[in-house]
N, C-alpha and C positions, 0 to 999 in steps of 0.2 A: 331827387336822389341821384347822384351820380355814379357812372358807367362801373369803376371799382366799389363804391359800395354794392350794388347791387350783384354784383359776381362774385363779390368775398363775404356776404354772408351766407350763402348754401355751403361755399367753400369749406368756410369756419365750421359747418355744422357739420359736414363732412368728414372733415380731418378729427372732429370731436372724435366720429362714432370710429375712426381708423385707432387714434388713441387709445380707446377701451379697447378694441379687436388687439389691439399691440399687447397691450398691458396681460390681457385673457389668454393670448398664443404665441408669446413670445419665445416661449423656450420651442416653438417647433419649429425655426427660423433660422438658420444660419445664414450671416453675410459674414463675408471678410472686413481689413481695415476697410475704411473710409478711403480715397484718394484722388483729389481733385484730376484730372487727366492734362499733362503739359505734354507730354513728351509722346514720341509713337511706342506703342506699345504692341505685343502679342503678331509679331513678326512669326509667319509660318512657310511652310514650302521651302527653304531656304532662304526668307527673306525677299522674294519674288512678292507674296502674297501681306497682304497687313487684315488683320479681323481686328472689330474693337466694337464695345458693347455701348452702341450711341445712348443710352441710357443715363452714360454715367456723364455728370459733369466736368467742362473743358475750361480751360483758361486759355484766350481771353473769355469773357463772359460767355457763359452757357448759351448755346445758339440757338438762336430762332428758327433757320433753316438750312437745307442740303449744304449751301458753298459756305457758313458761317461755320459747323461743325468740320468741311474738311478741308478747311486751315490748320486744321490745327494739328494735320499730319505731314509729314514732311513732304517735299518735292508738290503741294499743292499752293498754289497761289489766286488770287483772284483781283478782277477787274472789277473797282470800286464807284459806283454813282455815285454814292455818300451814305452812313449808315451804316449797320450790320445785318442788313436784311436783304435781298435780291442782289448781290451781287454778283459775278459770272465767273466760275472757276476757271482756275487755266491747272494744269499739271508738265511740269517739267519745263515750261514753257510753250505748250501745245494747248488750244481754246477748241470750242464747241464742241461739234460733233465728235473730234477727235479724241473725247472723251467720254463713252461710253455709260449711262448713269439712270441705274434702274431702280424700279419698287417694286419689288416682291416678281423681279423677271419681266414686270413690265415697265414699256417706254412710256411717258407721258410728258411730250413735246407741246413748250410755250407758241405763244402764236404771234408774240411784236416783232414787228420786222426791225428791230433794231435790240433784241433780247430784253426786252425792262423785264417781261415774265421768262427765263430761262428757265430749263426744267428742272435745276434746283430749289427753284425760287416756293413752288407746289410741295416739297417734302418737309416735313415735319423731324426731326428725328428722333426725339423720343416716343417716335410712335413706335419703333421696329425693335423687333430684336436683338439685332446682327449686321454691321455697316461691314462691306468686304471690299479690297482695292488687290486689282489684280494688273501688276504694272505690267506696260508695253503692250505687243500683241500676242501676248501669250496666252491664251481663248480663244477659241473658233464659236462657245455655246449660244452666239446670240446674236439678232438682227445687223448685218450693217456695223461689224464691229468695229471696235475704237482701236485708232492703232497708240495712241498714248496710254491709255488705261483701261480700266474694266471698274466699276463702283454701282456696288451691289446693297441695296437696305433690303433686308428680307425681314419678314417675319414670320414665325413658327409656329407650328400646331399649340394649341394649347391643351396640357395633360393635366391630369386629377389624379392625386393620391385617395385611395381609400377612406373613406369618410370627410374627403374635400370637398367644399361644394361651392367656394369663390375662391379668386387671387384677385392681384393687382396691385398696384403704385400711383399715387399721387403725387404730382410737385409744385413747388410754387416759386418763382424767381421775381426777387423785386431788386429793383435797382435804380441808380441815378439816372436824372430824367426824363422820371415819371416810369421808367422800365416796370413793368409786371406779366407775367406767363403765367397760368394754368395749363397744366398737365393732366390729364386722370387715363389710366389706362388698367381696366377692371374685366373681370371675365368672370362669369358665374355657368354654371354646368355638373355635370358630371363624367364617367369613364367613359360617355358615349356619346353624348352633347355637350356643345359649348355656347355661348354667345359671350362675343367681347367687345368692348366699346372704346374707342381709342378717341379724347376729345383735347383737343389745348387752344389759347385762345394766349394771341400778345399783343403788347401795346406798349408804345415808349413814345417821346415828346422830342421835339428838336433837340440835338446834345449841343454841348458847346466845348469847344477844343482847347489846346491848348493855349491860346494865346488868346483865352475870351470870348469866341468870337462867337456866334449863335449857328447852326450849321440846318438847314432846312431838311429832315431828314426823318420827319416824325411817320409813325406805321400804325395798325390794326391790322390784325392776320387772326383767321383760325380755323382750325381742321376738325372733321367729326367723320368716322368712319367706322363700321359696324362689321363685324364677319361673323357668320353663323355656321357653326361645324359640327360633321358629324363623323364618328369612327366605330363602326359597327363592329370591326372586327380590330386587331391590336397592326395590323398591315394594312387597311385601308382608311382611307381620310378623302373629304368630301369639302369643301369651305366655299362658300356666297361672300362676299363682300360688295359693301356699297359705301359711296362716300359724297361727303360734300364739304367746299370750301371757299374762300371767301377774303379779301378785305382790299387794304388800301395804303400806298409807300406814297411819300414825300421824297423825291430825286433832287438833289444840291445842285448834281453834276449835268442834268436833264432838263430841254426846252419845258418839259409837259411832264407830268405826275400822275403815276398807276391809280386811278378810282375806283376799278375794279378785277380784281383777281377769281372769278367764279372757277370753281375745280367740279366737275360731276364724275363717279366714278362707278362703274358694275363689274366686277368679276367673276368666274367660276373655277373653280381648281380641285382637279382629282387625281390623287396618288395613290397608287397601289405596289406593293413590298413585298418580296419573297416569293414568286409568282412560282420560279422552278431554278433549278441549279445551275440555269442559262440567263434567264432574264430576274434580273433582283428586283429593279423596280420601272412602273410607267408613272409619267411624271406629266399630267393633261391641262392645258391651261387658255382661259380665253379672258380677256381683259379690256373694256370700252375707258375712255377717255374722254372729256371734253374739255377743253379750256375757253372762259369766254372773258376778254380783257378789254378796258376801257382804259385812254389816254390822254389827258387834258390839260390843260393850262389855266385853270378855271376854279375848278375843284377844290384844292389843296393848299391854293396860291392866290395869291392879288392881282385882277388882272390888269391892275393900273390899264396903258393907253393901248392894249396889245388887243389886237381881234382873237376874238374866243375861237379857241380851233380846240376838236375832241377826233378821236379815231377810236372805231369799235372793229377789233379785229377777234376769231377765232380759229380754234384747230380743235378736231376732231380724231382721237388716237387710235385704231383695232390693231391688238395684238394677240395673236393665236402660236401655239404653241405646243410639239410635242416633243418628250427626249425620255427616251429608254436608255436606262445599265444595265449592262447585260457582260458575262466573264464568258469569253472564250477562248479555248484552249489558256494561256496564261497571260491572258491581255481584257484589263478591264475597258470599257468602250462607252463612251455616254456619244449616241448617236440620236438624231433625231430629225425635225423640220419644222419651220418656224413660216410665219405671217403678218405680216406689217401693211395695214393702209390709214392715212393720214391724210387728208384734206384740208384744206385753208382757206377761210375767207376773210374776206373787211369790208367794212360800209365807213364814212367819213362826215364832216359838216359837226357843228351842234347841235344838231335834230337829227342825231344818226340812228334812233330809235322808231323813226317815222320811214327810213330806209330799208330796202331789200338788202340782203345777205350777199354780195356778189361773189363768188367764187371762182377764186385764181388761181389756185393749183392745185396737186394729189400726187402723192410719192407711193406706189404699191412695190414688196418687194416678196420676192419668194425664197426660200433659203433651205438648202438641207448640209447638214455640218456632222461629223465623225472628231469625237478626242478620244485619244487613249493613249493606255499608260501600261508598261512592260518590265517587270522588276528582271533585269539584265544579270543582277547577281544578290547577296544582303546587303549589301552597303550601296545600291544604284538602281535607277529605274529610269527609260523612256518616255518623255509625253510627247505625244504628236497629233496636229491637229490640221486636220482640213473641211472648207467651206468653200460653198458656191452660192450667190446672191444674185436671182435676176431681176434687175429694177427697170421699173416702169415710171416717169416723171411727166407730167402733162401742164402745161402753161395753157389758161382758162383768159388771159388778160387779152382784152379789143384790142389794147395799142399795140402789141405783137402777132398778130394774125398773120403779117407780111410772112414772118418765120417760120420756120418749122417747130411745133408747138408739142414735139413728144419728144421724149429721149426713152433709151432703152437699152442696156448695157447689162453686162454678164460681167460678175464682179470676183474675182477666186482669191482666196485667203491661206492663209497656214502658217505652221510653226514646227519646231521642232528642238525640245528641248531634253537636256541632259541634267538628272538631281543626284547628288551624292554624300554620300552620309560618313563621318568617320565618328564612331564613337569615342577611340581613344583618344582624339583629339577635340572634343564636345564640338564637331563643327560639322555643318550643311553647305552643302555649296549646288550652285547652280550655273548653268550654259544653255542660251537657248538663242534662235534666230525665226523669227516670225516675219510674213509679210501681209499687209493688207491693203485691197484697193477700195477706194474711199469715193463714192457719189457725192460730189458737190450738194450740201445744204439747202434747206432755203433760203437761210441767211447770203448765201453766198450766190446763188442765183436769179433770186427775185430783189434784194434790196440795193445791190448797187448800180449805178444807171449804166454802168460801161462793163463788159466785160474782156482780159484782154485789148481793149482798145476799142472794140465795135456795142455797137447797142443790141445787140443779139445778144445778151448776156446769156440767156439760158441756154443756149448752145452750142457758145465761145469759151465757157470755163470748161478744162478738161478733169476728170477725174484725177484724183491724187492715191498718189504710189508712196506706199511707207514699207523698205526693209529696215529689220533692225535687228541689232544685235543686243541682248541682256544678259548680263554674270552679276553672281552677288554673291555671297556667303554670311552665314549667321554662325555666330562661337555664343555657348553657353557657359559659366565657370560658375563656382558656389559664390565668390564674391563679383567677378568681371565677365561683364558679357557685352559682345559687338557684333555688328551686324553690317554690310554695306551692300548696296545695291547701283549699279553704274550701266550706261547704253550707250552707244553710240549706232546712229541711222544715216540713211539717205534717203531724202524724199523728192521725189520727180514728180512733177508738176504740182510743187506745193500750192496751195490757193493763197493767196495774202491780197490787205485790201490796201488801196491807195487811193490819199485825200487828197484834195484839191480843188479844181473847178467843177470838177464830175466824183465820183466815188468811183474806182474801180476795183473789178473783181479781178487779177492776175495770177495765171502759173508760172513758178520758178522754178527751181532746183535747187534742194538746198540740203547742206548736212546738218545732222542735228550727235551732242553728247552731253552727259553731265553723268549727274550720280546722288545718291543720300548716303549718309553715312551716320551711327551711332553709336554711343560707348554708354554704358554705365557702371558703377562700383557703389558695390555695399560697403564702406567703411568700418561700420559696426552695422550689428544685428536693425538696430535705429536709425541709423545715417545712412543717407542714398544721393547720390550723385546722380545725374546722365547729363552728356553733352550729345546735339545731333545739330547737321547741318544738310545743307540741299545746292545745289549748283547747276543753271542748265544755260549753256551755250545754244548759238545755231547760226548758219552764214547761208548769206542768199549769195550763194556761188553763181546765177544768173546775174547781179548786178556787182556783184563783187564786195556785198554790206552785211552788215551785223540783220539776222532775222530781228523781225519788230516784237514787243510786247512780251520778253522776255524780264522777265524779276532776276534781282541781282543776287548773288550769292549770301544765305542767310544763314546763320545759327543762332541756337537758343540751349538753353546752358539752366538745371534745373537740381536746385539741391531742395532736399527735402528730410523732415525728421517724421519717423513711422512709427506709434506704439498701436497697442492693440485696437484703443480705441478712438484714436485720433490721428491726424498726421498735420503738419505744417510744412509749407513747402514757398518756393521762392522762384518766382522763372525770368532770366533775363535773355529778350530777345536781340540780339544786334545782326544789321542788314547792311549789306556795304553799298556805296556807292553803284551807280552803273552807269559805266561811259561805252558801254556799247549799244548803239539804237541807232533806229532809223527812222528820222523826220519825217513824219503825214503819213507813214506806213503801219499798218494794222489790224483789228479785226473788224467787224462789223460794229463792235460797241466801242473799242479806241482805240486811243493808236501813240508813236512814243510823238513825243514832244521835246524830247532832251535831253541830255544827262537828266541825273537824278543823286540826290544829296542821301549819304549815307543816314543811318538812327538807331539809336539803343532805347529799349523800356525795359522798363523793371517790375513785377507784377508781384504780387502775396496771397498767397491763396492758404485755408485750412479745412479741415473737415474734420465732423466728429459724433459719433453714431452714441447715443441716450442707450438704444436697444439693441433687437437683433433687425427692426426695421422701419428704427426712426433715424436720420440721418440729416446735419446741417452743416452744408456749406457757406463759406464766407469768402467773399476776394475782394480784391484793389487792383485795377490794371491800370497802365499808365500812371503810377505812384508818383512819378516826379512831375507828371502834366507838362509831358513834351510837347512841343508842337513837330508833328511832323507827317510826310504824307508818303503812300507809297508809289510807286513808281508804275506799276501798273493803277492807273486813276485819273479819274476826268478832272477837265477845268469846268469851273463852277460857274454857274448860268448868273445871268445878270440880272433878270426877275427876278432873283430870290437872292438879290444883296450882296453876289460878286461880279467881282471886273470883267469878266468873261477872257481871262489872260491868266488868272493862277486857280493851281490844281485846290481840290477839297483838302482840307487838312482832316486827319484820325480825330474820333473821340480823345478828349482829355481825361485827368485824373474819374476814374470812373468805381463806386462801391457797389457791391453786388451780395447778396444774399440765396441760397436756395434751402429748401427744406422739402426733405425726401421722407415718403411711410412706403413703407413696402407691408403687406398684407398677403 
């Protein structure tokens, strides 16, 4: 019996007994239309802020995980091995750390010295709730913050109406080559206890592109993750969770092939609400992590005449966490203190299971942080935020002993922003200038052999400085609504890597601006338009060159027809050209290579709900089976049947199916 039969018969019986439950309780259900998700959507704060419900299905294909779902919001890009599956987000044109990227408030950092496991890579998204992107550095609430973004999956208490006693949602994505997902996410309880059971499992086959070609890329991923709650009172809340996860990515664009992606997770979270007319609420959290990865050549692939080489690397994540709101005098305050320590080890060889755990670093940091927010008049209010982070980094590695093997720096953070509201003009607008200093990575410290130019890398990279400045504005109208959002920064001693005979880790100086922009129009009650686009510039004013691994100026252009119970929609993305880059320059996972050839696709997407929560989606992306690649993207390794001279090209014409029960 094969792996899909065996996992789509309990399926089928499953989705059986959801079908009667539909059929039995359907009138106590209300969803709105159906609507495939192309476009950003549910812009808040003045457009500063994006919320969106990872739940609902995205075009291109429904994602497997964290960097696959936010693509598919503006101003996010990412760095492609090959595939739809681990690949490493950038935002605005800004990668790693400098992008901020949490679950449920906690970090959970990969452990390959060269990103295969990114901590995208670990998230599920129709596990959560509530996906939040909070551009720039306008947040102080959290570890070590990002100065490009803030991206937040939370998930929320689970409540019971009176004589409820389960919910939950099932899904199921099948698609071209061999693609299939399970989803189940079910909670049974009452007004005082819950348990919910968050499980999905995917799997897809090598795709082939558009010009034929077979593209080595094939995966097995899945998540299961369990939280137990209790709310004794209608203001307190109590939740356990535990997790485990698991599987295995085929890389096109990579020497070696992820074998094992192991996820272990333990949390504890307790909230308490309406304490006194001073403090509303304490919000208490502590959260364990592990990631344990395996990296081979052997595995996944053919090892024709190549010596077997495997690397078994881990990281281990703590994160503790406290943050009280609290209104005084007429300034709301979410103030608190936070805890971060992360260690990392690796062992190597093909029998690296017969090896000790060697460990070679640990990043602790400590942090107490203050936001708040001051309504100046009814149409305007203050937010302002300050943070202080003192880190501690230690190099565990024999072959640096010569060095000095600690680091230990005091990190100060802040913003200060201005939000304005004019009703009679449906418009929000915002002004804010944030700074954050930024502890060099692991990535950045441990994986290149040079830093600045000496082999002391861990103590040659200097921390990086990001001021920046943010304005946007959001217009609502009954038929026309737009919204932009735009920065421009300076950043002093940016980190950037440089290829060649050595890898190096280097600081620059450099500026950074761009912006998103989007329009939409109702036509008719039926008819709906939006066009939105993304742009991010950056210059290494230390060398006098274009910043590296910058994505070119994109739009995507989305007409759609909406009835009650259906909708059909069409998205065309086109991406221009980019002649600004800098040769062998980039991050730790790539770097540019060249101009890059501009490309247009065209995609069809519909959806159409039976019930109040049966629901089935259908797409085609890449409808005309382009061939083409993007410009943040590796060239393809030679063991797996490229030149090792040209980049991976995108999936081709690709059909996709999901089918959604809400219960």
């Amino acid at each position: 019996m094969s792996t899909s039969t065996y996992v789509m018969r309990p399926l089928a019986a499953m989705i059986s007994c959801i079908l009667y439950v539909q059929h039995t309780y359907a009138d106590q259900v209300v969803q709105l239309t159906p609507i495939v998700s192309t476009a950003e959507k549910g812009n808040t704060a003045n457009g500063l802020v994006v919320v969106l419900d990872p739940k609902q299905p995205t075009q291109p294909m429904p994602s497997v995980d964290g960097a696959a779902y936010l693509q598919s919001i503006m101003g996010f890009n990412a760095v492609k091995s090959a595939g739809m599956v681990n690949s490493d987000i950038t935002f605005r044109g800004m990668f790693g750390s400098r992008i901020k990227v949490l679950s449920d408030n906690s970090e959970n950092l990969g452990a390959c010295g060269g990103r295969m496991d990114a901590p995208t890579s670990y998230i599920s998204p129709e596990r959560f709730d509530q996906m939040t992107v909070i551009k720039g550095p306008e947040t102080v609430r959290f570890a070590n913050p990002g100065s490009a973004a803030t991206v937040l999956f939370d998930s929320k208490p689970v409540t019971f109406n009176d004589g409820q006693f389960y919910k939950g949602q099932v899904s199921t994505v099948m698609g071209s080559f061999g693609r299939l997902d399970h989803n189940v996410d079910v909670a049974v309880g009452d007004q005082q206890y819950y348990a919910r059971l968050n499980a999905n499992r995917s799997v897809s086959n090598d795709y082939v592109d558009g010009a034929g070609k077979t593209v080595h890329a094939n995966w097995e991923k899945w998540n299961t993750d369990l939280a137990l709650g209790w709310r004794p009172t209608e203001h307190t809340w109590l939740e356990a969770t535990a997790g485990k996860a698991n599987g295995q990515v085929a890389y096109a664009g990579r020497g070696m092939d992820g074998t094992l992606f192991a996820r272990d997770h333990l949390g504890l979270r307790f909230q308490q609400t309406y304490i006194n007319d001073v403090i509303e609420k304490i919000d208490l959290q502590l959260n364990y992590n592990f990631n344990d990865h395996v990296m081979d050549n052997y595995g996944l692939r053919p090892l024709n005449k190549n010596m077997a080489m495997a690397s078994n690397v881990a990281r281990k994540t703590l994160n503790e966490r406290m943050e009280i709101t609290a209104h005084v005098s007429d300034w709301t305050v979410l103030t608190g203190l936070d805890h971060q320590y992360n260690s990392h080890n690796k062992r190597g060889t093909r029998f690296y299971k017969q090896l000790p755990r060697q460990k070679d670093m640990s990043f602790e940091s400590y942090g107490i942080f203050a936001e708040a927010s001051h309504a100046l008049s009814e149409q305007q209010k203050v937010v302002i935020g300050t943070r202080v982070d003192a880190v501690d980094v230690k190099d565990f590695r024999v072959a640096t002993q010569r060095f000095n093997q600690k680091r230990s720096q005091t990190l100060p953070s802040g913003f200060i922003r201005l939000e304005s509201e004019f009703p009679a003009l449906n418009t929000k607008t915002y002004i804010g200038v944030g700074h954050v200093q930024r502890m060099p990575d692991y990535w950045e410290i441990f994986s290149p052999s040079l830093g600045n130019g000496r082999q002391d890398v861990f103590n040659a990279v200097k921390a990086e400085k990001t001021t920046q400045l943010d304005l946007g504005y959001q217009y609502q109208g009954q038929r026309l609504n737009h919204w932009a959002s735009a920065y421009a920064g300076y950043v002093q001693d940016f980190i950037l890597t440089q290829y060649g005979t050595a890898t190096n880790a280097m600081n620059v100086n450099a500026k950074i601006a761009g912006g998103e922009f989007g329009v939409g129009y109702k036509f008719t009650p039926h008819i709906q338009t939006d066009v939105s686009a993304m742009y991010a510039w950056g210059e290494n004013t230390t060398q006098n060159r274009a910043l590296p691994q910058i994505a070119p100026l994109e739009a995507r252009v989305n007409l759609r027809y909406v009835a009650d119970q259906y909708s059909v929609g069409a998205l065309w993305r086109v991406v221009a050209a980019q002649h600004r880059y800098s040769q062998k320059q980039g991050n730790i996972v790539g770097y540019d290579l060249g101009p890059s050839q501009g490309f247009a696709t065209v995609s069809l997407n519909s959806a159409y709900r039976w019930n109040n929560g049966v629901t089935l989606a259908l797409g085609i992306d890449n409808v005309f089976d382009r061939t083409y690649s993007e410009h943040l993207n590796k060239l393809g390794n030679a063991n797996v049947g490229f030149s090792g001279t040209d980049q991976v090209d995108n999936i081709g014409r690709n059909y996709w199916a999901r089918v959604e029960f809400k219960f």
